[in-house]
Backbone as CSV, one residue per row, in Angstrom:
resi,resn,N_x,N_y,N_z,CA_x,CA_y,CA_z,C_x,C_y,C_z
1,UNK,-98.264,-52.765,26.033,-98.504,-51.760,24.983,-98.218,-50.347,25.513
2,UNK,-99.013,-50.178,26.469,-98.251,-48.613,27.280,-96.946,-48.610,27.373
3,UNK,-96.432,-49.668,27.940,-94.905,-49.279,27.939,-94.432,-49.099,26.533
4,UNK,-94.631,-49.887,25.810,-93.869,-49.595,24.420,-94.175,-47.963,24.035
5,UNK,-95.450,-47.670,24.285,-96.112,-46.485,24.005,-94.644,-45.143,24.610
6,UNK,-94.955,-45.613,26.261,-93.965,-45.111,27.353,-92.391,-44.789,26.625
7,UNK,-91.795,-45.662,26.019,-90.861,-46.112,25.471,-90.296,-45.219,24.015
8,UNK,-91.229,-45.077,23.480,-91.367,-44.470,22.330,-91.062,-43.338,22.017
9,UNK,-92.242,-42.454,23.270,-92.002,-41.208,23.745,-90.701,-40.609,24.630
10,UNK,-90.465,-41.484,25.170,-88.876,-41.346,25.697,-88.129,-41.337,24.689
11,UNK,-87.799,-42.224,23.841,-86.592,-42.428,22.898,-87.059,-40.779,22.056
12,UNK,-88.232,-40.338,21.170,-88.326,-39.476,21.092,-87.692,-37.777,21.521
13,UNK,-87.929,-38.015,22.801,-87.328,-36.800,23.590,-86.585,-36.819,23.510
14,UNK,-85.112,-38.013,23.931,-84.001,-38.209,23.887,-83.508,-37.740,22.332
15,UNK,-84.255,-37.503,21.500,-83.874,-37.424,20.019,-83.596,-36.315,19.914
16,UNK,-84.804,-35.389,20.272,-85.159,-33.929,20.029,-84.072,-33.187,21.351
17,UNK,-83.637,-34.174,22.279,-82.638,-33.778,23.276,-81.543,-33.290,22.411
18,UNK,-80.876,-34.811,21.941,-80.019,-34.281,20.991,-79.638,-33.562,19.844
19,UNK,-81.016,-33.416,19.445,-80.805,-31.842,17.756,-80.773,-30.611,18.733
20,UNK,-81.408,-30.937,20.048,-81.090,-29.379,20.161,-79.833,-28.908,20.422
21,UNK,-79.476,-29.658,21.308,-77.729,-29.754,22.075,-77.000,-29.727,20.681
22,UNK,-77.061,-30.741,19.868,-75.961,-30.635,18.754,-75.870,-29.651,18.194
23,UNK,-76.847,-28.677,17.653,-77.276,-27.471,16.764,-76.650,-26.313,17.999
24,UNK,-76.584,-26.697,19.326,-75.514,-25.360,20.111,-74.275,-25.894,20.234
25,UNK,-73.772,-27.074,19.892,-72.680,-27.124,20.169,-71.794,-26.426,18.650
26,UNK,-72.871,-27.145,17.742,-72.442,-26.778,16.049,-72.172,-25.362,15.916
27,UNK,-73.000,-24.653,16.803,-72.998,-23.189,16.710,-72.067,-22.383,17.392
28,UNK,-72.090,-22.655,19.032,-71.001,-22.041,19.804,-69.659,-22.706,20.398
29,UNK,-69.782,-24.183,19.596,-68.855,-25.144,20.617,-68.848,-25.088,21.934
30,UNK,-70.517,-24.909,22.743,-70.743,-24.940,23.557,-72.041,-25.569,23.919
31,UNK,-71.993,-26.349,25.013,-72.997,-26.994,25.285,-73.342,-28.869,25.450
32,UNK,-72.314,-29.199,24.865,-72.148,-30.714,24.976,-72.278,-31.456,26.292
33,UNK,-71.529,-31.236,26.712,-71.851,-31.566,28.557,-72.181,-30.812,29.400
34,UNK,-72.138,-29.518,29.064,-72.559,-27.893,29.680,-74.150,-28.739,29.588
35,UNK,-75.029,-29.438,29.157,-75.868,-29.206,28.880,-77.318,-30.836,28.612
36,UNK,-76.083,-31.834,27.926,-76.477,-33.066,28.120,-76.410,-33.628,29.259
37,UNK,-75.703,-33.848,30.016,-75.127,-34.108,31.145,-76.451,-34.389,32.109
38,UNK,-76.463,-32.689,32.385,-77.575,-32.007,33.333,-79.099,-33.083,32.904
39,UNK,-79.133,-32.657,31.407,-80.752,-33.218,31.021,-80.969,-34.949,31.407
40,UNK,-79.492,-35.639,31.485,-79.726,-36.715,31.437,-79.880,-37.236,33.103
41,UNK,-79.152,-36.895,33.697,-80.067,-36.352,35.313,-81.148,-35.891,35.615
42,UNK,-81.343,-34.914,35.513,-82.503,-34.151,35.979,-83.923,-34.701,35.092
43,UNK,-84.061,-34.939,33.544,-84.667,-34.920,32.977,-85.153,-36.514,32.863
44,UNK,-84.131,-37.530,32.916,-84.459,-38.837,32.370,-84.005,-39.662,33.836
45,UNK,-83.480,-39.017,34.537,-83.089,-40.037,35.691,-81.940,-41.017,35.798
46,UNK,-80.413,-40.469,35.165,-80.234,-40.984,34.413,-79.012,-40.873,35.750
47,UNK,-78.562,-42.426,36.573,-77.211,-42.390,37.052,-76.112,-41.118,36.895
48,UNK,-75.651,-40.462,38.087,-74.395,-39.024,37.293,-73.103,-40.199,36.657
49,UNK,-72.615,-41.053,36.841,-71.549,-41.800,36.392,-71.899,-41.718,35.317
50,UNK,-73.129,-42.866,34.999,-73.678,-43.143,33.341,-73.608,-42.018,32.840
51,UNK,-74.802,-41.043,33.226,-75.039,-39.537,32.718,-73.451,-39.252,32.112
52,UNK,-72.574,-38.487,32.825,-70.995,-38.731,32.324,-70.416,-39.333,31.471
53,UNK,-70.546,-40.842,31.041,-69.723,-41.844,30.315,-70.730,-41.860,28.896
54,UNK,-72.251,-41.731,29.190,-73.100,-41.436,27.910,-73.156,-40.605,27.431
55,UNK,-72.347,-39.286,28.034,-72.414,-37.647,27.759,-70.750,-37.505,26.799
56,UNK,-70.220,-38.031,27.155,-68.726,-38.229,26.762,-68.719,-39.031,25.724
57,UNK,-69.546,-40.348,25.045,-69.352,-40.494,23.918,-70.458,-39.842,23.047
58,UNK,-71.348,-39.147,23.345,-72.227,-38.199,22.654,-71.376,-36.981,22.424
59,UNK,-70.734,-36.565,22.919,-70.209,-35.816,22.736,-68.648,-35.805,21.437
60,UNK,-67.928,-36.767,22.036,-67.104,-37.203,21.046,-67.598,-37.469,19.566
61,UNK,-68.510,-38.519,19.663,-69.219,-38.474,17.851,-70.222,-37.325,17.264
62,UNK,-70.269,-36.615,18.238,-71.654,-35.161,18.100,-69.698,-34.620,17.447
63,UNK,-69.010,-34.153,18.222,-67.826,-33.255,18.165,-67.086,-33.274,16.866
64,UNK,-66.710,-34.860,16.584,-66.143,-35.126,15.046,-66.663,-34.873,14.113
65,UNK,-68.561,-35.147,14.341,-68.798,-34.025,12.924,-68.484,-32.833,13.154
66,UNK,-69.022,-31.850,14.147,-68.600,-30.836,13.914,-67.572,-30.088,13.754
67,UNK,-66.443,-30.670,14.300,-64.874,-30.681,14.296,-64.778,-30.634,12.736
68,UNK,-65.277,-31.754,11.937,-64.719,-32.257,10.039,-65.466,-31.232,9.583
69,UNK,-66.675,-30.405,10.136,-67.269,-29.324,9.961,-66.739,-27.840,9.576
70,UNK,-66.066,-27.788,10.630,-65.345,-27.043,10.860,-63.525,-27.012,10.734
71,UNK,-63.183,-28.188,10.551,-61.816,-28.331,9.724,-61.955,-27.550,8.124
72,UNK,-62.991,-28.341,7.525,-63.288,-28.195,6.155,-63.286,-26.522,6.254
73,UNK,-63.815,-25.802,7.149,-63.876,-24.026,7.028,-62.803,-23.645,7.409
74,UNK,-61.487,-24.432,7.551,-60.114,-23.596,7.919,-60.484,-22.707,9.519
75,UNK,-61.796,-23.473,10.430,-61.697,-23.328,11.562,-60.966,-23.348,12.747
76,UNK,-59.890,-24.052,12.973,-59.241,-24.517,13.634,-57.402,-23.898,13.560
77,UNK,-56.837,-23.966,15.218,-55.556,-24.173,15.025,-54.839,-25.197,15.703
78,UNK,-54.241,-26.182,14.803,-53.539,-27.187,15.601,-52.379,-27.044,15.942
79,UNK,-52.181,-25.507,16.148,-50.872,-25.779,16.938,-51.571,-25.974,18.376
80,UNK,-52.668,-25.194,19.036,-53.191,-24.958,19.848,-53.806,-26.048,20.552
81,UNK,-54.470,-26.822,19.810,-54.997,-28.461,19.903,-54.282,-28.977,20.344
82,UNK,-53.022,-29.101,19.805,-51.498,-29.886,19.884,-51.105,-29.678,21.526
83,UNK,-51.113,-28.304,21.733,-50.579,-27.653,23.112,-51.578,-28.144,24.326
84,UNK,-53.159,-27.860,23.977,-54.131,-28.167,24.944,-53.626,-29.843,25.678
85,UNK,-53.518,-30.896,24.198,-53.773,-32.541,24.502,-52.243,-32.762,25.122
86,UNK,-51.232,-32.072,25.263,-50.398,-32.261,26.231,-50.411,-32.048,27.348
87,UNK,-51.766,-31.562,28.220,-51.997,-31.646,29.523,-53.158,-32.471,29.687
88,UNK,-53.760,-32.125,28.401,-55.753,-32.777,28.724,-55.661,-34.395,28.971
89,UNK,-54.558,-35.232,27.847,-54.470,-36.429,27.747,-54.213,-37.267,28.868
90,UNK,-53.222,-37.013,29.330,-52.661,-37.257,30.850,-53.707,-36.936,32.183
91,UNK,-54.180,-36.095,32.094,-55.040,-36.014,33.134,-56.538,-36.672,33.166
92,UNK,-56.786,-36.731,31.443,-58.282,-38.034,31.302,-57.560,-39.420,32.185
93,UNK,-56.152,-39.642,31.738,-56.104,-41.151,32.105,-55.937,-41.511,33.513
94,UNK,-55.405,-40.326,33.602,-56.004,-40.233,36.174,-56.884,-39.711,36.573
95,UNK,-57.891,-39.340,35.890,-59.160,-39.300,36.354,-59.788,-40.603,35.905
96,UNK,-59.663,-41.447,34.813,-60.247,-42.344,35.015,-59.642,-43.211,36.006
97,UNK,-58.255,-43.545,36.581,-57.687,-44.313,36.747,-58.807,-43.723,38.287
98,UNK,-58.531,-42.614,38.712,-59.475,-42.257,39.622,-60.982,-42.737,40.053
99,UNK,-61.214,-42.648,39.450,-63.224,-42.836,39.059,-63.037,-44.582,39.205
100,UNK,-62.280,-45.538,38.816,-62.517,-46.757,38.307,-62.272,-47.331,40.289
101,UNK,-61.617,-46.527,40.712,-61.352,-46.734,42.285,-62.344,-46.196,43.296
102,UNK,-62.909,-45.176,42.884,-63.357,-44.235,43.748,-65.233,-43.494,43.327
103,UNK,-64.889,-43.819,42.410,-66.563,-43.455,40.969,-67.451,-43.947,41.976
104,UNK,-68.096,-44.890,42.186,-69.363,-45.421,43.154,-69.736,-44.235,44.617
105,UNK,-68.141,-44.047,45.580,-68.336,-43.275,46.266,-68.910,-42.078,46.131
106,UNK,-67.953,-41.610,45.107,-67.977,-39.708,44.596,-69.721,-39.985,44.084
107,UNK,-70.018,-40.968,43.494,-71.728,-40.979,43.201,-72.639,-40.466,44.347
108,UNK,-72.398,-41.815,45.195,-73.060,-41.501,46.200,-72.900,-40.660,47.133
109,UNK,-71.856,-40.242,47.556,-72.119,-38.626,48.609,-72.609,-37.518,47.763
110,UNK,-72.894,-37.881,46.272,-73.182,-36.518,45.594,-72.116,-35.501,44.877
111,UNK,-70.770,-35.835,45.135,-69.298,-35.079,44.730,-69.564,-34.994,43.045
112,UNK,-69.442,-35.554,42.170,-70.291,-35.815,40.790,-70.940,-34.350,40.307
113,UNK,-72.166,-34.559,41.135,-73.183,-33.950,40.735,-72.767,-32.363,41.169
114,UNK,-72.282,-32.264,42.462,-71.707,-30.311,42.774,-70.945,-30.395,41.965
115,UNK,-69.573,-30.929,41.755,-68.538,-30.701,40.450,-69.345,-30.323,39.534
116,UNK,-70.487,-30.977,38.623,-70.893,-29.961,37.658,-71.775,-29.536,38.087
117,UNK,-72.600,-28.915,39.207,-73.261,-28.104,39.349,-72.070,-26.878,39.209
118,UNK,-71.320,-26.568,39.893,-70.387,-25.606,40.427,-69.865,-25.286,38.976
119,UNK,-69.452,-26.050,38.468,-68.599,-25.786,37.009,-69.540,-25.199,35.610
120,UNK,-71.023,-25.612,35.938,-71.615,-24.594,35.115,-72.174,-23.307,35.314
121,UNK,-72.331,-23.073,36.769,-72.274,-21.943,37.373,-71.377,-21.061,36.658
122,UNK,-69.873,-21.357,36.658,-68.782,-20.967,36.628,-68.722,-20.586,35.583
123,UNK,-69.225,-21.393,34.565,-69.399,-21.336,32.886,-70.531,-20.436,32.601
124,UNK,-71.216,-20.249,33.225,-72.403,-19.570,32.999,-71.894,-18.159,33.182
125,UNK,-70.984,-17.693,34.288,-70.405,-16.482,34.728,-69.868,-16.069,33.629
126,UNK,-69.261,-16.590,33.529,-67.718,-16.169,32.287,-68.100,-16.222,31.063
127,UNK,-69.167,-16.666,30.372,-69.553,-17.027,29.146,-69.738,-15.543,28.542
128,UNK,-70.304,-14.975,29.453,-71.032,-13.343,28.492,-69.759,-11.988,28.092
129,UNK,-68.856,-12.772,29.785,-67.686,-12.151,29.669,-66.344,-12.070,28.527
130,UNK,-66.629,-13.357,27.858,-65.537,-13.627,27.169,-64.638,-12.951,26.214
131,UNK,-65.493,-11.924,25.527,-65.010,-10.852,24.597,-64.081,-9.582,25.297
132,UNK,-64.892,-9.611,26.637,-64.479,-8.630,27.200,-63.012,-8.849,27.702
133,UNK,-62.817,-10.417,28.360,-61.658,-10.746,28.799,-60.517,-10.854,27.855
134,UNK,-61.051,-11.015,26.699,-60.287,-10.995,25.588,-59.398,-9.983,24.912
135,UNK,-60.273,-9.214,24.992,-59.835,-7.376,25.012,-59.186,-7.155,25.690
136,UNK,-59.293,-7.326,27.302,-58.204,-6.795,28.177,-57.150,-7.517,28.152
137,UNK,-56.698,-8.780,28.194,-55.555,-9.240,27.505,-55.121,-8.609,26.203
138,UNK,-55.705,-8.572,25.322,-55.094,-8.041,24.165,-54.503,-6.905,24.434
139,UNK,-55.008,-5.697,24.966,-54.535,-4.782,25.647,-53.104,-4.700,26.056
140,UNK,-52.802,-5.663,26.589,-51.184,-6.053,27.623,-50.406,-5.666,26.897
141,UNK,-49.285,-4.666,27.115,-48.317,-4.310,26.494,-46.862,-4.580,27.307
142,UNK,-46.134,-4.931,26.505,-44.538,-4.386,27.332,-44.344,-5.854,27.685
143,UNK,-43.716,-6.049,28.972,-43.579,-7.117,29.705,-44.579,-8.296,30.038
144,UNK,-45.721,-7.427,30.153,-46.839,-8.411,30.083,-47.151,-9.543,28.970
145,UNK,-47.268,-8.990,27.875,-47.326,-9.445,26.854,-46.214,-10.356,26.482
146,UNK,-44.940,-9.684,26.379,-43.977,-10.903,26.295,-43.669,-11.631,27.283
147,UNK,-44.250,-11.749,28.440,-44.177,-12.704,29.460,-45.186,-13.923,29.093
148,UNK,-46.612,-13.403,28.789,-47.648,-14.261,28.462,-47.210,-15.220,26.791
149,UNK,-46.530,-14.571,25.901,-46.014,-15.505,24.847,-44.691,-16.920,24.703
150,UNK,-44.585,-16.092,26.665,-43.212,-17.181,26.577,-43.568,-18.669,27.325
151,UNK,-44.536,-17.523,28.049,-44.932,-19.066,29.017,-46.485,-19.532,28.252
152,UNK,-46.918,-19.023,27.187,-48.168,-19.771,26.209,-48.273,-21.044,26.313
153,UNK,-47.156,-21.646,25.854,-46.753,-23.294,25.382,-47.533,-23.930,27.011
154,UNK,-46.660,-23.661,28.234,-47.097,-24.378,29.495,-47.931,-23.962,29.898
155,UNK,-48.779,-22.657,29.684,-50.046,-22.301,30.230,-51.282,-23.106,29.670
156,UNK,-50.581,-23.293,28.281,-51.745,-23.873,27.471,-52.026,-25.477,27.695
157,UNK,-50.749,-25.803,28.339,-50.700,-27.456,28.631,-51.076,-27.537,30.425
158,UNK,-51.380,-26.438,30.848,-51.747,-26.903,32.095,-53.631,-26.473,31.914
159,UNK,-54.270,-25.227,31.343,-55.362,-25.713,31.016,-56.099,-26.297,29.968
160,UNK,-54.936,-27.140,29.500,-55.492,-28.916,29.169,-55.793,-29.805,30.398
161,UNK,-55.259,-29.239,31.163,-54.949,-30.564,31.941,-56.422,-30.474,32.735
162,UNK,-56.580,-29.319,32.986,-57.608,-28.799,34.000,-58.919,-29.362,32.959
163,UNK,-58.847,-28.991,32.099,-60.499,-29.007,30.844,-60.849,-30.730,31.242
164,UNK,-59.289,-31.709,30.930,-59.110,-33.103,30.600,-60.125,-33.596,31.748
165,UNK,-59.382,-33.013,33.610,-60.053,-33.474,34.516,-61.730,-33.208,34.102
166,UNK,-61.917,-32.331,34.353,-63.255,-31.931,34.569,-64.164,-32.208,33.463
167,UNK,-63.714,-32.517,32.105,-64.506,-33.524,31.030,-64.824,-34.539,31.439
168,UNK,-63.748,-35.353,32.131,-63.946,-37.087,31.972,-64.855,-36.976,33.694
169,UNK,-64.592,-36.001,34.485,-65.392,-36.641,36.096,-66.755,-35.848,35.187
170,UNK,-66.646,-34.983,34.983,-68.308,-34.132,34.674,-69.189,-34.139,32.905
171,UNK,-68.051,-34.341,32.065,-68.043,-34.024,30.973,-68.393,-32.775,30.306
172,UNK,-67.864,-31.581,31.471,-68.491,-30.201,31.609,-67.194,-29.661,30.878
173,UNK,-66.677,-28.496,30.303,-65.297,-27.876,30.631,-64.845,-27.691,29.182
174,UNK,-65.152,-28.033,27.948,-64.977,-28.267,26.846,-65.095,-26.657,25.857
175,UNK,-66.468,-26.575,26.740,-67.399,-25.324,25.789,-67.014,-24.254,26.616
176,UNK,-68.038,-23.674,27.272,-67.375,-22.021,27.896,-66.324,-22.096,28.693
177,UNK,-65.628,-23.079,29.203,-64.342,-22.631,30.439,-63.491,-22.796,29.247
178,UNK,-63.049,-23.735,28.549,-62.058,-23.992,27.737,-62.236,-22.608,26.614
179,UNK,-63.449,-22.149,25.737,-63.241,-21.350,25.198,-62.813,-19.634,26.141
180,UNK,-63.106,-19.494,27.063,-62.596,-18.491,28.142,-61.179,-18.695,28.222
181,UNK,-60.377,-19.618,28.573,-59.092,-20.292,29.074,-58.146,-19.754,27.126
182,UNK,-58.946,-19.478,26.506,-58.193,-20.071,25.430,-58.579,-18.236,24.309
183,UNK,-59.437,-17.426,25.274,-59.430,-16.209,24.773,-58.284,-15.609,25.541
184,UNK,-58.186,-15.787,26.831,-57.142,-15.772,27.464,-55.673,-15.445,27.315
185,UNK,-55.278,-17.075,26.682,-54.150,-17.139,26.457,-53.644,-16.891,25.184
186,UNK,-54.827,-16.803,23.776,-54.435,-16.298,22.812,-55.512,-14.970,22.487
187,UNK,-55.150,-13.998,23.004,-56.270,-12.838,22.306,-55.534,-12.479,20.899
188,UNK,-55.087,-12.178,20.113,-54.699,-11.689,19.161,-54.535,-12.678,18.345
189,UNK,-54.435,-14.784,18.912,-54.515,-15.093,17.586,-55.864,-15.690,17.226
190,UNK,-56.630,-16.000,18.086,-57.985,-16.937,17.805,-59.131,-15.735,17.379
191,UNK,-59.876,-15.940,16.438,-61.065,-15.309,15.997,-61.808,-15.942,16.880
192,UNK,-63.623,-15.710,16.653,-64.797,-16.311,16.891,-64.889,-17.294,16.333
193,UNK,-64.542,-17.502,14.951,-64.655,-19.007,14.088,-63.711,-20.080,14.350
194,UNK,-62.342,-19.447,14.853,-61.111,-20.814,14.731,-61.260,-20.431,16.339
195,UNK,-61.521,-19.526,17.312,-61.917,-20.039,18.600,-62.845,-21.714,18.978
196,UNK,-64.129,-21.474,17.968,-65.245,-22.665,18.401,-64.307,-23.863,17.388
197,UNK,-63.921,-23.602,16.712,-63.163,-24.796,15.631,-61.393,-25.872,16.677
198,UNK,-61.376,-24.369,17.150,-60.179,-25.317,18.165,-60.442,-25.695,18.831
199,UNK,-61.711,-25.439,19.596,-62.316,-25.632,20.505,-62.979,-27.219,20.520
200,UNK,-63.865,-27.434,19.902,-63.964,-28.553,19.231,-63.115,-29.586,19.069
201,UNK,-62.359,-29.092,18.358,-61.482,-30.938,17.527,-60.361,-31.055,18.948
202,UNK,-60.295,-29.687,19.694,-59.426,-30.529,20.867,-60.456,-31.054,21.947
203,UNK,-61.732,-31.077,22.132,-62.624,-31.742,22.490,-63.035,-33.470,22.030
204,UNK,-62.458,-33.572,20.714,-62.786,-34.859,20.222,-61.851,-36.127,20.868
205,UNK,-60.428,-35.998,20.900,-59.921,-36.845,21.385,-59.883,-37.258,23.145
206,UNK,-60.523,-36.127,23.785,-60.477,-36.093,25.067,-61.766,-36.452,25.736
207,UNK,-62.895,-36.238,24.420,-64.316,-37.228,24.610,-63.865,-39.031,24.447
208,UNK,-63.027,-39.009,23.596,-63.136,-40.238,22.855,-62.503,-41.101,24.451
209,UNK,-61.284,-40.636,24.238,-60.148,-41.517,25.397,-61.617,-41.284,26.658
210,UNK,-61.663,-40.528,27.330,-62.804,-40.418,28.392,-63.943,-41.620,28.571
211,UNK,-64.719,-41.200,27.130,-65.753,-42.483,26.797,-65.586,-44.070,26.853
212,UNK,-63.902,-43.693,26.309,-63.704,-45.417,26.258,-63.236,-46.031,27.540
213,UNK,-63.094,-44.807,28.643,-62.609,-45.130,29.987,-63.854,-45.584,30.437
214,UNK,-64.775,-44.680,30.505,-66.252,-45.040,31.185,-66.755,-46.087,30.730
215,UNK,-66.611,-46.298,29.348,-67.200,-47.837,28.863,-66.730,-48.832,29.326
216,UNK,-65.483,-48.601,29.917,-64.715,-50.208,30.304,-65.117,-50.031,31.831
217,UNK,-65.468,-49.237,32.448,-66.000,-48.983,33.797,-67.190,-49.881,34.050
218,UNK,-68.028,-49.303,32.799,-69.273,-49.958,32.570,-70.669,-48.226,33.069
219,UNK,-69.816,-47.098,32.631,-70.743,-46.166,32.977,-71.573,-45.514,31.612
220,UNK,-72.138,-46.545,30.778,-72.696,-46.034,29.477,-73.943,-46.801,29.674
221,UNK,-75.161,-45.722,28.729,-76.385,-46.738,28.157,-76.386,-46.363,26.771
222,UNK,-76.021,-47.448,26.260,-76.067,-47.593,25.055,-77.190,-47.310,24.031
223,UNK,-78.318,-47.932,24.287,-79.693,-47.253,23.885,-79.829,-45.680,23.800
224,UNK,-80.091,-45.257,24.890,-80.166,-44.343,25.152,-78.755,-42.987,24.019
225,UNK,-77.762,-43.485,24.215,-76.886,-42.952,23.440,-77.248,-42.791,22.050
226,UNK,-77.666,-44.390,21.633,-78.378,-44.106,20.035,-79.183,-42.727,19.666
227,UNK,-80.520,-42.817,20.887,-81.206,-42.175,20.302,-81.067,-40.702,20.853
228,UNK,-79.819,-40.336,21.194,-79.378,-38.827,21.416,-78.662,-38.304,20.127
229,UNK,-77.613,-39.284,19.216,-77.145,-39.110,18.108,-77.813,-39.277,17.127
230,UNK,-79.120,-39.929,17.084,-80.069,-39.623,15.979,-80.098,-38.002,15.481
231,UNK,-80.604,-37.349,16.479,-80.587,-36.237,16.645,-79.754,-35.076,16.940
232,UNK,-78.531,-35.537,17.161,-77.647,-34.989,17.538,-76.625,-34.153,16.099
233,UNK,-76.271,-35.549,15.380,-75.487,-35.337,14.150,-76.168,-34.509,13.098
234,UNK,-77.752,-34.238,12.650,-77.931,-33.595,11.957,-77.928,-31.858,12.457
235,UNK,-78.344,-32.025,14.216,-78.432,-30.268,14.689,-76.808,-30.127,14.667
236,UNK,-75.553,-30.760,15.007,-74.670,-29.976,14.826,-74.127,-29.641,13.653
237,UNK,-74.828,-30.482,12.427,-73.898,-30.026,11.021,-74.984,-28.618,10.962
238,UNK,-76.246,-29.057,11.106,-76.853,-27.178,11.022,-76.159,-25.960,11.753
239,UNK,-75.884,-26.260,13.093,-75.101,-25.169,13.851,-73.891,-24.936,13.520
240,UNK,-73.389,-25.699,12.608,-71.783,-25.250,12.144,-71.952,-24.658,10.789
241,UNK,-72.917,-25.014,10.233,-73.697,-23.983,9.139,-74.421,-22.670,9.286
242,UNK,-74.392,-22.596,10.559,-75.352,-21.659,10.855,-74.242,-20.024,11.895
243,UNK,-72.924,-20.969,11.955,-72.157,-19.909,12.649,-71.749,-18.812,11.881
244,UNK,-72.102,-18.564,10.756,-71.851,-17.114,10.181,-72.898,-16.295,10.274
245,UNK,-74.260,-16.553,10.770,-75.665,-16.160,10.198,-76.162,-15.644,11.538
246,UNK,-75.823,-16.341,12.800,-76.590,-15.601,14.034,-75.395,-15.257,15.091
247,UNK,-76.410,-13.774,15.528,-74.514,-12.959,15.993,-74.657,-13.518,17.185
248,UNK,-73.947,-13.493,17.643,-72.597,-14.133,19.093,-73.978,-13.386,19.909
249,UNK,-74.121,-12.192,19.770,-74.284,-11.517,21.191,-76.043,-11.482,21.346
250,UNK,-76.493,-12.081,20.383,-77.673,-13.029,20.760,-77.688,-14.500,21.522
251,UNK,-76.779,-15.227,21.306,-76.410,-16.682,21.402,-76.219,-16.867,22.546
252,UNK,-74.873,-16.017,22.866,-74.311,-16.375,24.033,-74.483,-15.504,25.768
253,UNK,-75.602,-14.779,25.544,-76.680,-14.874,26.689,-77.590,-15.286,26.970
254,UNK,-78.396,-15.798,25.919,-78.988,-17.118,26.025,-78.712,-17.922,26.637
255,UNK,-77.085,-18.418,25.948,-76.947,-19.923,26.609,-76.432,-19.636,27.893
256,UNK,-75.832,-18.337,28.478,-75.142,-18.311,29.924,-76.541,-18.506,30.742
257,UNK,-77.415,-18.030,30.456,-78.830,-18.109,31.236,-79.243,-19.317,31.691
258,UNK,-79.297,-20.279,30.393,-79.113,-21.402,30.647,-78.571,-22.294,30.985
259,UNK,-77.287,-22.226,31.227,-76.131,-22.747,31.923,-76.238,-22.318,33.567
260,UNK,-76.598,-21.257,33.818,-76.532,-20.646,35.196,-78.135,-21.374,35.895
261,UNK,-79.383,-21.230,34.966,-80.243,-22.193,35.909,-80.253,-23.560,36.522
262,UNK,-79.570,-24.248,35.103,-79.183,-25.776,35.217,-77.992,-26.521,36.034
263,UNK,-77.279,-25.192,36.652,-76.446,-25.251,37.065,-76.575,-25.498,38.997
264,UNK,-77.547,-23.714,39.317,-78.311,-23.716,40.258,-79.154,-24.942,40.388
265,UNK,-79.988,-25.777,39.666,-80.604,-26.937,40.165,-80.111,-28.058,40.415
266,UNK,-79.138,-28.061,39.675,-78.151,-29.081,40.004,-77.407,-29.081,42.241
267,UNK,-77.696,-27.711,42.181,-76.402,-27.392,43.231,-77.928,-27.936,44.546
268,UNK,-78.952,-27.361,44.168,-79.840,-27.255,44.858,-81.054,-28.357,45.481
């Protein structure tokens, strides 16, 4: 009876895990593995492989709503999507091909766990910055500028490639590096709204392929997954409802704060 009791209250948490995570991803297209990942380690004890392969299909079915969320608001640009999954795709399928050889080791010396310690650090840095970096690109005149439009197409397919790795080993890279990478390379064409909207739906296919790598690995708990998307699917249709209503520059020092502690404990 305690255990069921035990049991209960776990699946619970795991619920309220996921409305919260979904409702920031709905909001900033940030936070999916920035954030599940970590909790499912630190918080539930949860294998970093599994943690990873259960974070990656939470993420993928958390993402498609919010992605159809955010399609429906003329969020998104697929030329940009298009450009990202010509590096991201290719590099999920050698990192898994990687992990399916090498995954047990990288567990156990701990390699896993610094990769996303280090990478939300990283995300945590750059997150507050992003407007700013945005600006100073936009800025670029002359040569600069038409240098950066010519080589767009391959810049944009090599950080795919980079987001692809570091999704499928960490399931980190989606939310603040990819939206940084992608103020970057387009300042003048992505808003705040079709920023988190591209952001997103090129997140969905690179959760999906990822997830279905780890599942054939055997790095998922299925249970456990349920009861993160209980909760998950209704906070991100709120946070994609909710991205016109709370400003950026409340949000997103918040979440760097939080990205930078969870990040540090991870490392530590």
């Amino acid at each position: 009876m305690a255990d069921e009791r035990g049991q209960a209250a776990l699946d619970a948490l795991s619920t309220l895990a996921g409305f919260l995570v979904g409702t920031i991803v709905g909001l900033t297209g940030v936070g999916g593995g920035s954030l599940m990942s970590p909790l499912l380690i630190l918080l539930f004890g949860v294998a970093p492989t599994t943690a990873v392969g259960t974070d990656l299909w939470f993420a993928a079915i958390t993402k498609i709503v919010g992605g159809t969320m955010h399609h429906r608001q003329n969020n998104a640009d697929w030329a940009i999507v298009k450009r990202l999954c010509w590096g991201s795709l290719p590099a999920v399928a050698i990192t898994l091909w990687w992990l399916s050889s090498h995954g047990h080791k990288a567990e156990s010396n701990g390699l896993i766990v610094r990769v996303l310690g280090v990478t939300l650090v990283i995300s945590a840095l750059l997150t507050p910055f992003r407007a700013k970096l945005a600006r100073r690109f936009a800025r670029a005149e002359g040569a600069r500028t038409e240098a950066l439009l010519r080589w767009q197409p391959l810049l944009t397919a090599a950080a795919g490639a980079l987001l692809g790795t570091l999704i499928t080993l960490t399931s980190v890279g989606a939310g603040a590096l990819g939206a940084t990478l992608l103020l970057m390379l387009y300042p003048f064409r992505l808003n705040a709204k079709r920023l988190v909207g591209t952001d997103i739906l090129h997140a969905v296919p690179v959760a999906l392929i990822g997830g279905i790598g780890h599942a054939v690995i055997g790095n998922i708990n299925l249970p456990l997954l349920g009861s993160l998307l209980l909760g998950s699917v209704p906070g991100v249709i709120l946070g994609a409802k909710l991205t016109d209503r709370l400003p950026e520059r409340v949000v997103t020092p918040a979440l760097a704060v939080v990205l930078l502690i969870v990040g540090v404990r991870l490392l530590v």
